[in-house]
KEFIFI-558408 format. One record per residue (C-alpha): residue number from 1; z, x, y; residue in one letter. Coordinates in steps of 0.001 Angstrom, whole numbers, plus 500000, padded with zeros to 6 digits. Layout:
N
(NUM (Z X Y) a)
...
This chain:
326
(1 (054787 726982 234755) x)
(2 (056854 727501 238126) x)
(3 (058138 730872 239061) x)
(4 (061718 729209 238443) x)
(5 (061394 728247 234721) x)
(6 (059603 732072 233726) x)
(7 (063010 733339 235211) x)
(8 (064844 730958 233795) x)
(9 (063156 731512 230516) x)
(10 (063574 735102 231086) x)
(11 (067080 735124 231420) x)
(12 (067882 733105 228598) x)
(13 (065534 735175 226597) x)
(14 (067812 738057 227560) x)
(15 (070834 736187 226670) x)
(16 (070525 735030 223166) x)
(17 (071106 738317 221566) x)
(18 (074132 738362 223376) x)
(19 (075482 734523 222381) x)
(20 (073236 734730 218468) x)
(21 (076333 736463 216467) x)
(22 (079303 734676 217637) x)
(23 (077224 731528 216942) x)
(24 (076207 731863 213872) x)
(25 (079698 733022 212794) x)
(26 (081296 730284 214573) x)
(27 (079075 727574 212891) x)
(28 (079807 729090 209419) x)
(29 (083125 728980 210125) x)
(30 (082917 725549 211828) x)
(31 (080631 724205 208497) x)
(32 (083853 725996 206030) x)
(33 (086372 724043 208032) x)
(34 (084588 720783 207756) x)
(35 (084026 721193 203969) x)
(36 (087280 722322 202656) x)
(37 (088876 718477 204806) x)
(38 (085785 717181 202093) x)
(39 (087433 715693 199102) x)
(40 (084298 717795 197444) x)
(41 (085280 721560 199287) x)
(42 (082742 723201 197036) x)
(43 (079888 721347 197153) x)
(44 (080539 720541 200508) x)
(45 (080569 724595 201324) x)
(46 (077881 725410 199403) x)
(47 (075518 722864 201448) x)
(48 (077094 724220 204534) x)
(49 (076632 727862 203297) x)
(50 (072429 727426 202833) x)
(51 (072230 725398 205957) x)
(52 (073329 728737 208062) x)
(53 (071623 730751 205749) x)
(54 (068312 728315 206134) x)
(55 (069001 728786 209800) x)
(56 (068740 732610 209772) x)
(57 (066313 733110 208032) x)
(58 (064338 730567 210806) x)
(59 (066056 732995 213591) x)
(60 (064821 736055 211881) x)
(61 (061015 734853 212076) x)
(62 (061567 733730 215577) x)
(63 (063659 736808 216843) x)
(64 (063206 739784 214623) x)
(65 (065251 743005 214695) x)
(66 (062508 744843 213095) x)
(67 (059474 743499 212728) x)
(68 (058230 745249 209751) x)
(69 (060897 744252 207970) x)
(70 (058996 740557 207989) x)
(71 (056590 741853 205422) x)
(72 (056899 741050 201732) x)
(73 (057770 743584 199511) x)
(74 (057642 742102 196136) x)
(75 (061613 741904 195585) x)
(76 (062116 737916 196659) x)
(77 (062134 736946 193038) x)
(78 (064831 739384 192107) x)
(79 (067008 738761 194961) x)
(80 (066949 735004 194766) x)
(81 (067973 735490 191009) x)
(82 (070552 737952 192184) x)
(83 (072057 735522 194302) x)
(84 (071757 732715 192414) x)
(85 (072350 734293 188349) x)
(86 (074647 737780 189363) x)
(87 (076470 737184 192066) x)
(88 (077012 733032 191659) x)
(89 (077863 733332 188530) x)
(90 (079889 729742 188116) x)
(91 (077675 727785 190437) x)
(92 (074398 728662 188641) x)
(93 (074450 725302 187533) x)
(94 (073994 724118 191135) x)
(95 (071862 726797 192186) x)
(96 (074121 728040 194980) x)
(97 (076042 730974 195754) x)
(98 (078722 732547 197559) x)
(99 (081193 730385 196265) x)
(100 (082976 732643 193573) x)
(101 (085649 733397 195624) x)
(102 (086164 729574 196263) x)
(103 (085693 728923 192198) x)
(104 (088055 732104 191259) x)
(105 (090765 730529 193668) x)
(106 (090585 727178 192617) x)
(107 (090564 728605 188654) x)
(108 (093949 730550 189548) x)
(109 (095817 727918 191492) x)
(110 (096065 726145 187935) x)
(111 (098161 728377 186570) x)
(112 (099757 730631 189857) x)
(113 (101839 728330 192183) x)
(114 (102097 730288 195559) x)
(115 (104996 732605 195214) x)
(116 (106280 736099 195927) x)
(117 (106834 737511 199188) x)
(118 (104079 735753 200754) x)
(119 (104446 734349 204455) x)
(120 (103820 730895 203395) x)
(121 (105712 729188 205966) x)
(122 (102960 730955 208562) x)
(123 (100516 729355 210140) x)
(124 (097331 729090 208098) x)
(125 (094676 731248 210489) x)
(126 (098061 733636 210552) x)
(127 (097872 734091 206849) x)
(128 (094181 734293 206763) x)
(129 (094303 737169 209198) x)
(130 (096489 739137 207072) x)
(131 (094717 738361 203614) x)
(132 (091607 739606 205117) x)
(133 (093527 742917 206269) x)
(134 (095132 743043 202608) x)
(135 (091830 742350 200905) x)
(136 (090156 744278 203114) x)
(137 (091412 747380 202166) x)
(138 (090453 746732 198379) x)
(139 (086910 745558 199210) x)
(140 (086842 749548 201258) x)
(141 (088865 751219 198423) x)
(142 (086056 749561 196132) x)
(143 (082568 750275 198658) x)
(144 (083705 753307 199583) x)
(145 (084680 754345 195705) x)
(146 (081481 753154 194631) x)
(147 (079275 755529 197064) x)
(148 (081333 758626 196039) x)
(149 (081446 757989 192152) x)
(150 (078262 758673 190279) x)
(151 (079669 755921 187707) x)
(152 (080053 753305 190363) x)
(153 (076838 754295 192437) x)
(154 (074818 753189 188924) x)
(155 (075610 749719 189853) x)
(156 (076039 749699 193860) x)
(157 (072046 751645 194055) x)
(158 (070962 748561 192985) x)
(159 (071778 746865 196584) x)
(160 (071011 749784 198405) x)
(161 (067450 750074 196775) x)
(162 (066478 747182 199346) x)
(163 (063255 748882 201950) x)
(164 (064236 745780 204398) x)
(165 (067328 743603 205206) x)
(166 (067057 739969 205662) x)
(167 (068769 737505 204695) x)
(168 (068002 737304 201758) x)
(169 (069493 740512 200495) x)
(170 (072956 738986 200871) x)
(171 (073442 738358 196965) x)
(172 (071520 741685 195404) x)
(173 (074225 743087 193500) x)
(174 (074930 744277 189940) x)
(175 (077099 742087 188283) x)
(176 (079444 745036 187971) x)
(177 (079456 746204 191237) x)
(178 (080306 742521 191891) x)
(179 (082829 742365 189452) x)
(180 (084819 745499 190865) x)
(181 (084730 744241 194625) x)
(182 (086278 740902 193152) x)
(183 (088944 742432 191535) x)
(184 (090147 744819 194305) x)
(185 (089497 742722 197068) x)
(186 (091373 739320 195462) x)
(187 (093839 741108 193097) x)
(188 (096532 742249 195664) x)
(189 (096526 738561 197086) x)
(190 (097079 736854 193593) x)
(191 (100298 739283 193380) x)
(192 (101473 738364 196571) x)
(193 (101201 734915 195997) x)
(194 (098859 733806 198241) x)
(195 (098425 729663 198410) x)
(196 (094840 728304 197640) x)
(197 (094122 727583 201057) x)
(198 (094260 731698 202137) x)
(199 (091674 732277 199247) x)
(200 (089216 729983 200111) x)
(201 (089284 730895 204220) x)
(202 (089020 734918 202893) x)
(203 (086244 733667 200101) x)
(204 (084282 731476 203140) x)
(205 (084873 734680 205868) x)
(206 (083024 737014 203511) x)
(207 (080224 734647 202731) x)
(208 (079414 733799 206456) x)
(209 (079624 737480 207390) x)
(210 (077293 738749 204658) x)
(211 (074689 736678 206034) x)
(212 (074868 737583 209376) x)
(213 (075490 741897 208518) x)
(214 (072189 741851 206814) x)
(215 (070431 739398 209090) x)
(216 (067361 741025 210705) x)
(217 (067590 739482 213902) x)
(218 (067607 740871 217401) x)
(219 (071312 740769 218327) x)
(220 (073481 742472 220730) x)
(221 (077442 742657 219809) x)
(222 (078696 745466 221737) x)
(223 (082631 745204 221589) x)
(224 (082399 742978 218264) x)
(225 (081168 746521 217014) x)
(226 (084674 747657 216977) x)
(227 (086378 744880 215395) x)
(228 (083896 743098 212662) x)
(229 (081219 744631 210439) x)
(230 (078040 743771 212236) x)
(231 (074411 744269 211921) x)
(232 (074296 746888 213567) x)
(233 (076869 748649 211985) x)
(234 (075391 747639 208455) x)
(235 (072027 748933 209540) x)
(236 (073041 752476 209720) x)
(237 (075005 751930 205926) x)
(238 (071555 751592 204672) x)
(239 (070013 755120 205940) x)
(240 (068997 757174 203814) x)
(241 (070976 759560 205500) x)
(242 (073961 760753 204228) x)
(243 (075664 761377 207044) x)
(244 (075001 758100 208513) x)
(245 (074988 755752 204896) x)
(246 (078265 756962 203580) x)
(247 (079815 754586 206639) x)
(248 (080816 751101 207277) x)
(249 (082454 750120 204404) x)
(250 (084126 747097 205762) x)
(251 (083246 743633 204580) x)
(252 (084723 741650 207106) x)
(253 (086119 743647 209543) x)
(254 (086181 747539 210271) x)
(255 (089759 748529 210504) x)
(256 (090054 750799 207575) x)
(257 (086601 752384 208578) x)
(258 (088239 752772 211977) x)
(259 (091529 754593 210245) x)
(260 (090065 756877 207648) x)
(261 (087113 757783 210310) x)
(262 (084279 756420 208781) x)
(263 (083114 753958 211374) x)
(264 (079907 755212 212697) x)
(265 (077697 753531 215542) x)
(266 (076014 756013 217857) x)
(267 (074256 755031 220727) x)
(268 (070661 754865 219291) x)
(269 (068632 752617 217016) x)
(270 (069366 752422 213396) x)
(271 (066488 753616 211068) x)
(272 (063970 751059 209917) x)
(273 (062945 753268 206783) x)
(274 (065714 752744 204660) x)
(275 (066548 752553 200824) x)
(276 (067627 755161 198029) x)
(277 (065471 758336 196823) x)
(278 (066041 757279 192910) x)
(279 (064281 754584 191527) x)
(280 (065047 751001 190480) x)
(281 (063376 748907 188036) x)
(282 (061358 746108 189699) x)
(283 (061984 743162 186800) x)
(284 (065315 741339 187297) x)
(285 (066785 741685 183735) x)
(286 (065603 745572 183637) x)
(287 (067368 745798 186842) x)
(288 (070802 744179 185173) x)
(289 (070444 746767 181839) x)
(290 (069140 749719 183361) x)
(291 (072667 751765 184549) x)
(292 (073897 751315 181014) x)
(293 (071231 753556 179868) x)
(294 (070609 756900 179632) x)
(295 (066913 757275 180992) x)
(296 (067685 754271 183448) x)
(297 (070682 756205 185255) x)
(298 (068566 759430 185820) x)
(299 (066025 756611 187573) x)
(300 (068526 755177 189777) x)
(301 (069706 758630 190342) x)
(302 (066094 760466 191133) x)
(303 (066928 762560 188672) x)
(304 (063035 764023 186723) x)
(305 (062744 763068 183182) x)
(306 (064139 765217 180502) x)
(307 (060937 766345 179023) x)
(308 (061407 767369 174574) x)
(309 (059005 769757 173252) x)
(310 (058305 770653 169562) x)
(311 (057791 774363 169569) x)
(312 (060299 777126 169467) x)
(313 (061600 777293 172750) x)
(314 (061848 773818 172680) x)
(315 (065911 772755 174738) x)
(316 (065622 769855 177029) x)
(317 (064308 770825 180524) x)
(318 (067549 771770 182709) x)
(319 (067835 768918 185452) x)
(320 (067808 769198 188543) x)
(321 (070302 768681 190984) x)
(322 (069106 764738 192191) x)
(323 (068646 764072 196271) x)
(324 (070117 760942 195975) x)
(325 (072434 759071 198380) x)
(326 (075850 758619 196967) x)
């Protein structure tokens, strides 16, 4: 190989980290636009959603952010039946996902013609850039809510629980947890009267960018930092840290982070040991019934077992206050 193609090689080596988000968000986007022109939007988006996410899991193998993060730790089971049974929900039936949004919007526009004080007569990516500010700041309201409230935290630990992010991990949610993000996030825009079209752009934005924040490949996005939620702003959400997983709440973008100062990227690598001190079940349908139980929520919370004893000074061992992150 001449001197001119190692350099060559070199430089473009150095370059792809650089040109791998915009990309991949691009072609998401680009495969969304093509799909909702389909006369079959749905199916259409679906096939165009697991051809990205096909192609990043390829980019992680070839271009890893962490390396040991390529090992298999048991939970690809439960996170393809997260993604395809919890968070899917009405495409089960075609084994796909992240098309809820798309399914919820197309369920409403039967009985909610676009009205209220919606900008209607704006141009489309105009009213897509305000529905993703609007629902935005439900999605935060509902991340943020569900890190602070022991009640919510149940359902979110489930998520956080992950020791690697791929891919993959996109779709690990409760059902709940799922649920509650919905509803915040979409709500507002339903009462505004926001036409079909903004729901679906807003539903196939936060698919494409859930991919690519839990991605584990080698990226650089330096400005992009301050203006979407990236990987490498979603890294440091999963330290165990407090101080550095109680931040970057955005979905989409990281405006309200930005406002109510708790965007946090410092200028050093994100931890690699990541995950939650309590303790999830490891079976799928545990998983789904275990914060609705009493023994289950001291798990997820690392709380120790209340031990019962028979003899006279027998009261339920005082707990102890749980290291957990929250």
């Amino acid at each position: 190989m001449s001197r001119a193609l190692r350099d060559a090689r070199t430089r473009l080596r150095g370059l792809l980290p650089w040109l791998m988000w915009p990309a991949l968000y691009c072609a998401g986007l680009l495969g969304a636009g093509v799909a909702f022109g389909s006369r079959a939007p749905l199916l259409w988006f679906n096939l165009a959603y697991l051809s990205l996410a096909l192609a990043i899991a390829a980019c992680e193998r070839w271009m890893p952010h962490e390396p040991l993060w390529l090992k298999d730790d048991g939970e690809t089971p439960c996170n393809l039946a997260h993604t395809l049974l919890t968070k899917g929900l009405a495409q089960t039936v075609a084994a796909l996902t992240a098309s809820v949004p798309l399914a919820a919007a197309m369920a409403m526009s039967a009985v909610h013609a676009s009205s209220g004080p919606w900008p209607a007569h704006w141009p489309l990516a105009a009213q897509v850039v305000l529905a993703l500010l609007v629902a935005e700041f439900g999605l935060y309201v509902a991340h943020r809510s569900a890190h602070q409230w022991p009640l919510l935290w149940r359902f979110h630990a489930l998520h956080h629980s992950v020791r690697r992010l791929w891919v993959l991990n996109t779709g690990r949610f409760h059902f709940v947890d799922s649920i509650f993000k919905a509803l915040l996030g979409q709500l507002p825009l339903y009462l505004l009267g926001a036409p079909l079209a903004v729901f679906m752009w807003v539903g196939a934005v936060t698919a494409v960018t859930g991919l690519l924040t839990h991605c584990n490949i080698e990226m650089r996005t330096g400005w992009l930092d301050h203006v979407f939620s990236t990987p490498a702003l979603h890294r440091w959400h999963h330290s165990k840290v407090l101080a550095e997983g109680n931040r970057n709440y955005g979905e989409n973008i990281v405006l309200w982070d930005q406002l109510f100062g708790t965007w946090y990227n410092p200028p050093r690598r994100p931890p690699a040991d990541i995950g939650i001190d309590g303790r999830i079940a490891r079976r799928f349908l545990t998983q789904l019934v275990q914060p609705f139980t009493a023994s289950g929520v001291r798990q997820i919370m690392g709380m120790p077992a209340v031990r019962r004893h028979n003899g006279p000074s027998g009261a339920a061992q005082a707990p102890e206050n749980p290291a957990r992150k929250t």
